[in-house]
VEXLO-855247 format. One record per residue: x negated, y, z negated of N, C-alpha, C, O, CB in turn. Coordinates in steps of 0.2 Angstrom, whole numbers, plus 5000, padded with zeros to 4 digits. Glycine has a CB too. Example, Ala and Ser with C-alpha at 12.3 -4.5 7.8 and 13.67 -1.06 7.14 Angstrom:
2
493449724961493849784961493449844961492949834958494349784955 493649894965493249954964493650004961493350064960493049974971 
end
This chain:
331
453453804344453453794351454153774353454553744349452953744353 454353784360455053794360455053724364454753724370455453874363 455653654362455453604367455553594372456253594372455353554365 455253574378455453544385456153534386456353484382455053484387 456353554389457153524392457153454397457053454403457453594397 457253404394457153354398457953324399458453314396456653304395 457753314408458253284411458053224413457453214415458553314415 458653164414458653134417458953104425459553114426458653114414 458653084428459153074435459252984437458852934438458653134444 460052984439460152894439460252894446460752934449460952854434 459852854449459952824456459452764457458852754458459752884460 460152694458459752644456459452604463458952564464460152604451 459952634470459652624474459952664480460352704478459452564475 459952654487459452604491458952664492458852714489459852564500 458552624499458052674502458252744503457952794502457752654508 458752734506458752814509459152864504459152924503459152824518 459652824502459952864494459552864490459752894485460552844490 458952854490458552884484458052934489457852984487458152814479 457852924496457652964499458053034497457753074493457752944506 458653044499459153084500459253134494459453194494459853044501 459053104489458953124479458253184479458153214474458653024473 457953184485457253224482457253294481456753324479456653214487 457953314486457953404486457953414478457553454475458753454491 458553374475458853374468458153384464458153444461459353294465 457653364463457053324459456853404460456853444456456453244462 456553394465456153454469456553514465456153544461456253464478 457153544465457353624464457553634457457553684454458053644468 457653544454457453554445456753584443456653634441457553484441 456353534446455753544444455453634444455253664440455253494449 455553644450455553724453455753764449455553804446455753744458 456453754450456953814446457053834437457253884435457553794449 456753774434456853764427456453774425456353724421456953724425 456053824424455153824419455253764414455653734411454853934412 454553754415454353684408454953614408455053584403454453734398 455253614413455853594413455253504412454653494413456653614421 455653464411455153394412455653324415455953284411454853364401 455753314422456153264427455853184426455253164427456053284435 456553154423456553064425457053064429457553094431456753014418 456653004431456852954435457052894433456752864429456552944439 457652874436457752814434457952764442458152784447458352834427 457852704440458052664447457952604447457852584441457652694454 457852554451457752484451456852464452456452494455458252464457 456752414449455952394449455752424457455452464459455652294447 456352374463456052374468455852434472455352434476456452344472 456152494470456052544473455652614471455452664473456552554475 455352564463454752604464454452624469454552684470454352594461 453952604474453452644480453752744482453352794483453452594489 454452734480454952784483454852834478454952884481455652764485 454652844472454552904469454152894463454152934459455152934468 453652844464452852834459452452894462451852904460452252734460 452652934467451952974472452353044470452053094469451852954483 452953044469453253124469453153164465453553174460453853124468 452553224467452153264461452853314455452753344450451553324465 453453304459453853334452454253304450454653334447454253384453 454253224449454453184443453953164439453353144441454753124445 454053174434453553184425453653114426453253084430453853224415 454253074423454153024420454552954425454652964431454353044412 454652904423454852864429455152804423454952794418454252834435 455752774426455952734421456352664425456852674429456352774415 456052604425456352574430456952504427456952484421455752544435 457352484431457752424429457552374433457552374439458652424429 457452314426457252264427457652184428457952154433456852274422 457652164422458152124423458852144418459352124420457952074423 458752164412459252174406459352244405458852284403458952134398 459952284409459852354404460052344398459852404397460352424406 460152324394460252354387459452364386459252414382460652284381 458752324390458252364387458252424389457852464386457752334388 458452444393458352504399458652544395458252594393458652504408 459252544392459752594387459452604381459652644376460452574385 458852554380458552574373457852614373457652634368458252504369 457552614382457252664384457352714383456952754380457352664388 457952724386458152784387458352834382458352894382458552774391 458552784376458752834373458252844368458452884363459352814371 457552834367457152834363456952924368456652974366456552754363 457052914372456752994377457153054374457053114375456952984388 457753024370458253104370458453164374458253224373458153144365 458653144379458853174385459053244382459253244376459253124389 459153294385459453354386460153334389460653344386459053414390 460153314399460553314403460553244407460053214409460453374408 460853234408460953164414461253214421461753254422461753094410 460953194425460953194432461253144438460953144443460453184433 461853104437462153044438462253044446462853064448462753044435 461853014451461853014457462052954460461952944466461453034459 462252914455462552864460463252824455463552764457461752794462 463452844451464252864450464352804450464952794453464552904456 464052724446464452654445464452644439464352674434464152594448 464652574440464952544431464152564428463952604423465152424429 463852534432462852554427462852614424462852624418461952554433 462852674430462452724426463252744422463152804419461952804430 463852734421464152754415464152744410464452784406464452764415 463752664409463752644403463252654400463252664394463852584403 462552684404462352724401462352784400461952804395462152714402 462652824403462852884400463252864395462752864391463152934403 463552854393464152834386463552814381463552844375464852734388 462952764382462652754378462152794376461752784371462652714380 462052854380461552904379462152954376462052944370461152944387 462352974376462953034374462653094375462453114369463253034365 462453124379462253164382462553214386462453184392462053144383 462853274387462853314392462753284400462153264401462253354390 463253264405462953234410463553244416464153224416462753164408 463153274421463553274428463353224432462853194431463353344433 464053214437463953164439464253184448464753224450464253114434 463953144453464253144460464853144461465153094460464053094464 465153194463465753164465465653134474465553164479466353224464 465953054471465852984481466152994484466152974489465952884482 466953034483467353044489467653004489467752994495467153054494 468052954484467952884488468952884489469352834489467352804481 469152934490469852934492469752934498469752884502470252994489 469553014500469453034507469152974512469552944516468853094507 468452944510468252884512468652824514468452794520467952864508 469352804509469552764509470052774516470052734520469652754503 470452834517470852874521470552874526470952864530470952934519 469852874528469552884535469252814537469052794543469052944535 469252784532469052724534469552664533469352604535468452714530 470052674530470652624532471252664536471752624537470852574525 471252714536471852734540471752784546472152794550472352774535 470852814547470552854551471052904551471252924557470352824556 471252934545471153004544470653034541470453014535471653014541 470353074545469853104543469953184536470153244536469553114551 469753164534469853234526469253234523469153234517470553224518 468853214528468053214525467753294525467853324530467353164530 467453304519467153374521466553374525466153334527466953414513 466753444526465853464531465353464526465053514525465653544534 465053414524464753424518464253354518464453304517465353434512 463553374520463053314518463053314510463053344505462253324521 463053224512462653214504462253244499462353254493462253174503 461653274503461253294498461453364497460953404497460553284499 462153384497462253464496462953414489463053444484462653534505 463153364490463453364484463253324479463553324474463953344486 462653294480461953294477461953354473462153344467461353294483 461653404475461553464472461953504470461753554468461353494476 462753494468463153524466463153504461463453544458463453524469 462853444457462853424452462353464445462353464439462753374455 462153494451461453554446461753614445461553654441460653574451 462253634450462153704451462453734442462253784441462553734459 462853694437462853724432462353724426462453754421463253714430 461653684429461153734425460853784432460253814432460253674420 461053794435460553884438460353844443460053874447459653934433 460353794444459853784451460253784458460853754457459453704450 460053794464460353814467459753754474459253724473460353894465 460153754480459653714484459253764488459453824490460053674490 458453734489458053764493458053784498457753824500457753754494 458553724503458453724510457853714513457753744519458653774514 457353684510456753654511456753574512456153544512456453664506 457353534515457453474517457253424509457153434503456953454524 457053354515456953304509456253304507455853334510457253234510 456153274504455353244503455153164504455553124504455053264496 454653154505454153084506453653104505453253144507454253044513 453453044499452553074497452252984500452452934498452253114484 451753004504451352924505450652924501450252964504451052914513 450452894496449652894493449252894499449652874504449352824487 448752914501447952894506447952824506448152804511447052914503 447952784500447752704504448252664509448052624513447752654498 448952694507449652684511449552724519449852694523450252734508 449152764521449152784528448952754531448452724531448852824529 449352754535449052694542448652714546448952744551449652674548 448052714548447552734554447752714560447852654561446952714553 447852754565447752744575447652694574448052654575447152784580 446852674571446352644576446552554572446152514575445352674574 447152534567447352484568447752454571447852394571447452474565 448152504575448452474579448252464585447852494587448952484580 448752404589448552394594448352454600448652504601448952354594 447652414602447552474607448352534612448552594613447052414615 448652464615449252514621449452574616449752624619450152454624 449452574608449752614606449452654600449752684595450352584604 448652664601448352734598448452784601447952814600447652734597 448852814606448752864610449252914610449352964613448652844616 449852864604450452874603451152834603451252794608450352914605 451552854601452052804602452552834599452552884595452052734599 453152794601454052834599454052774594453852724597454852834607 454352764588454752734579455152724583455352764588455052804570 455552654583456052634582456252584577456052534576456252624587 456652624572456852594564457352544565457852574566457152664558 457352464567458052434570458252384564458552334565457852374578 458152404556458152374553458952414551459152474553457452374550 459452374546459952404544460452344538460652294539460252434551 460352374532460652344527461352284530461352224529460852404521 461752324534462352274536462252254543461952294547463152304535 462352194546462452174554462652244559462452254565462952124554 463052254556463652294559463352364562463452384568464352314552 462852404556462352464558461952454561461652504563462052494554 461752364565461152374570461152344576461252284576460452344567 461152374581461152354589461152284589460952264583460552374594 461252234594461052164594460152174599459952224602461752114598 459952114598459352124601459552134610459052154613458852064599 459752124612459752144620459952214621459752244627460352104624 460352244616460352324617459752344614459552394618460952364612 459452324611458852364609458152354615457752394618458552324601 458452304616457852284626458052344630457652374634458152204632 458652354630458952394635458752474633458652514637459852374637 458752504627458552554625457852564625457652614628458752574621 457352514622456452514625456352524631455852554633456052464624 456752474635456352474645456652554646456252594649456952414653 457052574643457252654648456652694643456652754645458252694648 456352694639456252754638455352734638455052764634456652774631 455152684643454452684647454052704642453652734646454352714654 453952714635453452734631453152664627453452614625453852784627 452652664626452352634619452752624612452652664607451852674618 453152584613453752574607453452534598453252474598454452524611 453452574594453252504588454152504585454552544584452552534580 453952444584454752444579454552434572453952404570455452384582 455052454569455052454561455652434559456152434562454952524557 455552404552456052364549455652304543455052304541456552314555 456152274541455952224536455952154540456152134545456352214529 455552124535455552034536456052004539456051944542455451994529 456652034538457351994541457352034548457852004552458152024535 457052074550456952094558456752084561456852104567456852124560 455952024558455552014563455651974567455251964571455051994562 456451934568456451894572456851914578456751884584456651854569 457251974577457552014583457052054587457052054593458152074581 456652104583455752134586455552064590455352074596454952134578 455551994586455051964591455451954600455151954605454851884587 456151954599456551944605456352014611456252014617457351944604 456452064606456152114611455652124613455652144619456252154609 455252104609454252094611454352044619454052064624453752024603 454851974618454651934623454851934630454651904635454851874620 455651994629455752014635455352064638455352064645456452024634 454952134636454752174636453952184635453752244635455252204633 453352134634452852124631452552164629452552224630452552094634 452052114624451752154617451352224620451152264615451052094615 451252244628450852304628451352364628451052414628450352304635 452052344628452552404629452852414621452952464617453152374636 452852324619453352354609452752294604452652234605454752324607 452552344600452352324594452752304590453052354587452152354592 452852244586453352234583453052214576452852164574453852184586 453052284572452852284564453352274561453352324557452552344562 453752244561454252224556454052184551453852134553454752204559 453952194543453852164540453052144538452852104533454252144543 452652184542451852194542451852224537451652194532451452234548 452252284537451852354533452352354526452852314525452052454539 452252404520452552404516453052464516453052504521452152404512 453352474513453852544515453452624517453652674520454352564509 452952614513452552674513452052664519451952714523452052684506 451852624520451452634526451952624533451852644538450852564525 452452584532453052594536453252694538453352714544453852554529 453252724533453452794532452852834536452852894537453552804525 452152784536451452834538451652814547451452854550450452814534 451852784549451952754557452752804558452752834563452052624557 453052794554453552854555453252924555453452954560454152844550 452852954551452453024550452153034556452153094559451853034545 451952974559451353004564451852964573451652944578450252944560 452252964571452652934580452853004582452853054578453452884581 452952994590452853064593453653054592453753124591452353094601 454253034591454753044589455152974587454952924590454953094593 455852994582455952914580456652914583457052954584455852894572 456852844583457452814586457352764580456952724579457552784594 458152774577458552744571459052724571459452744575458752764567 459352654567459852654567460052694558459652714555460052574570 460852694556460952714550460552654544460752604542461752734550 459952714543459552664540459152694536458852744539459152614544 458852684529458252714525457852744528457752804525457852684522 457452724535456952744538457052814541456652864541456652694543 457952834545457952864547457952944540457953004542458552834551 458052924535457952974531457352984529457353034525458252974526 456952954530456152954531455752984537455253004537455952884531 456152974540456153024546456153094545455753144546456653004550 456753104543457053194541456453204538456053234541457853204535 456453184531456153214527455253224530454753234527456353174519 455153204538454353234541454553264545454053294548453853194543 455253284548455353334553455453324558455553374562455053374553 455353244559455353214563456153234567456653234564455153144561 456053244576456653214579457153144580456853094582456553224585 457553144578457753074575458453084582458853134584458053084562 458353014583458952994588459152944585458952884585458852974595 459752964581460252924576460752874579461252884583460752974571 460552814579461052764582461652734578461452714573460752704585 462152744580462852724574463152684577463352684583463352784572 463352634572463852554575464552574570464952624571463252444571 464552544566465152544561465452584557466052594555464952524557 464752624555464952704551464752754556464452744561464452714542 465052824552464752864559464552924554464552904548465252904567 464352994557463853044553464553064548464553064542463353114558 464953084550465553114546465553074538465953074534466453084551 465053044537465152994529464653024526464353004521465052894528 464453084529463853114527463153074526462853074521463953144522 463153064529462353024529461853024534461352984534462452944529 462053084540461653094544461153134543461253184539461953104549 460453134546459853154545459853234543460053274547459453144551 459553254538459753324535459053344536458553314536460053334526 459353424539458853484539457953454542457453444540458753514530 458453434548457953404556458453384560459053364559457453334556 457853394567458453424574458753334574458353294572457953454584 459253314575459453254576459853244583460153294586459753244570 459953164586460553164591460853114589460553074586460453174599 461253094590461753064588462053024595462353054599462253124585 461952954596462152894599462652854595462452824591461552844600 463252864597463752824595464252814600464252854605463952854589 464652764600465352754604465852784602466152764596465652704604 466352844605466952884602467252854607467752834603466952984603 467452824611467852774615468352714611468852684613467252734620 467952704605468252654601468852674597468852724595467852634598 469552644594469552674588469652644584470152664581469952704587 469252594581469252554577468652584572468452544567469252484580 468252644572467752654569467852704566468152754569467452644573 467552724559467352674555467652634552468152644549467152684552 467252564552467952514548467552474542467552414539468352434555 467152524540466752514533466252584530465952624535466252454535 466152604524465952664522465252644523464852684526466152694515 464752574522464352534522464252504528463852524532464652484518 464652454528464352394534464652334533464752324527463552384535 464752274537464752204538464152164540463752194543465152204541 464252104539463852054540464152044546463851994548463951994535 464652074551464852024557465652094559465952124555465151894555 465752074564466252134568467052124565467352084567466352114578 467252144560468152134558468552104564468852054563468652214555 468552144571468652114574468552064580468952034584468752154574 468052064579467452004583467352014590467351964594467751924582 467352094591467152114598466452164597466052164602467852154602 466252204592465652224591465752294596465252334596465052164594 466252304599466052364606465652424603465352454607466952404611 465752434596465352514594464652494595464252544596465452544585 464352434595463552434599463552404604463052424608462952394596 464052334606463752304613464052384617463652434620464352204616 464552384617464552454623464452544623464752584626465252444625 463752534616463752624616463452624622463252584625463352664610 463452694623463052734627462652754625462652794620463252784630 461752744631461252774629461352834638461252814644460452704628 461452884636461652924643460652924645460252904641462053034640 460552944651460052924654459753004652459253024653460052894661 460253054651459953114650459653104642459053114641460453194651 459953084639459653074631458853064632458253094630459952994627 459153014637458352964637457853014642457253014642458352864641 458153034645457453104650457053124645456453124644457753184654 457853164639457653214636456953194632456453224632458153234632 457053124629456753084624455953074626455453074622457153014623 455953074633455353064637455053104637454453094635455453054643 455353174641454953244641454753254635454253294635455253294643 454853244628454753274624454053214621453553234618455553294619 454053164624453453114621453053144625452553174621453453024623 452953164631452553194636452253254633451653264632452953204641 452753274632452453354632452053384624451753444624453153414634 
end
């Protein structure tokens, strides 16, 4: 019997870069008869690919990799799959000795457009250079977008939320790893009153306290503020089922893509040019081009380098955006 070709794939986080990783999983699994896919990544983010029917196996880091390299290497890999390109996974690749492609981060270009704003960024989303990394065993991309699997127990039913908002509602994801990627809470007031819908917001425990400002200017029957209620998966069934979502550059918003969801991408610090904007789904794009101080991080900050904020206190929400945004809840 001729044995399985097993790969592994390194991606140790965040939410939406490992979102971003599912075409990769997906076109191995497809394209490779009998082929057999790990995963590898951080305890926390298992929920993000324990459901994904074409990863075999899963392998997570805990607190010590040297256990994780003694994991791994009990598996005898075929290929390494290196998608996140740090000291971690090349110590373990060195320590697997294995056959192994890896991302190339750009991180010249990046640096060029983000400390000198020259731009020599390719046209080129992540998850196509993601996938470039396959294409010397045969695999090629689907153009079948990302994926998000939610178990049944994770589904959020209508009938728990609050009444104003079983009838439907517009996602806004106001959650964002650095300060710098998320509106201050008074912009976020000012984008819910105009768009007169049933609003839930989404985010984590560190959000519920900007949600609750918005709740108090704008009341509980107009925004629901689930921040920090739900788990990510059930976070992702309230994103599945909104009649459309408004993001900032954030996990959720790739949780979005990957349901096809219309996604109105809000950008502070970084912008889509770093390739991180919503793939293969219609998207629009809220940012300030008025500025030129932007981008002035590939990431994000804790607080403004320059200590004026203008890429969120002064973006534009054009009122046609927001028509648009309306008609489309409507109809």
């Amino acid at each position: 019997m001729t044995p399985r070709m097993k790969i592994l794939i390194l991606r140790f986080s965040s939410i939406g870069d490992i979102v971003l990783t599912t075409p990769v999983v997906r076109c191995l699994k497809q394209q490779l008869p009998g082929v057999s896919v790990h995963f590898c990544t951080k305890r926390a983010y298992q929920p993000l690919i324990e459901h994904n029917p074409h990863i075999g196996h899963r392998h997570y880091l805990d607190d010590r990799l040297p256990d994780l390299i003694r994991q791994l290497r009990a598996e005898r890999f075929d290929y390494v799959i290196d998608l996140h390109n740090n000291l971690r996974t090349r110590l373990i690749k060195t320590a697997l000795g294995v056959r192994s492609y890896t991302v190339d981060k750009l991180n010249l270009r990046k640096w060029l457009y983000v400390r000198f704003k020259v731009d020599v960024m390719p046209d080129l989303h992540i998850v196509d250079r993601y996938l470039a990394t396959v294409v010397p065993l045969g695999v090629r991309n689907d153009d079948l977008g990302l994926d998000h699997f939610i178990p049944d127990h994770e589904q959020v039913p209508f009938s728990s939320l609050p009444i104003t908002h079983q009838f439907g509602y517009v996602a806004y994801a106001i959650g964002g790893q650095h300060a710098t990627k998320r509106l201050p809470a008074s912009r976020m007031v000012d984008l819910c009153r105009q768009l007169n819908e049933p609003v839930i917001l989404l985010g984590g425990t560190n959000d519920r306290a900007a949600g609750e400002q918005v709740v108090a200017l704008l009341g509980s029957k107009r925004v629901y503020n689930a921040c920090g209620l739900y788990s990510i998966n059930q976070s992702a069934s309230l994103i599945q089922q909104a009649r459309m979502v408004f993001s900032h550059d954030t996990g959720l918003m790739h949780i979005a893509a990957a349901f096809q969801k219309t996604v109105y991408s809000i950008w502070g610090n970084t912008t889509p040019r770093l390739g991180m904007y919503p793939y293969k789904t219609k998207f629009i794009v809220l940012e300030n081009q008025t500025i030129h101080c932007r981008p002035c991080s590939k990431i994000g900050h804790d607080y403004c380098p320059l200590g004026h904020f203008r890429c969120m206190i002064d973006l534009p929400i054009p009122a046609d955006v927001l028509s648009s945004a309306q008609q489309k809840t409507i109809s």
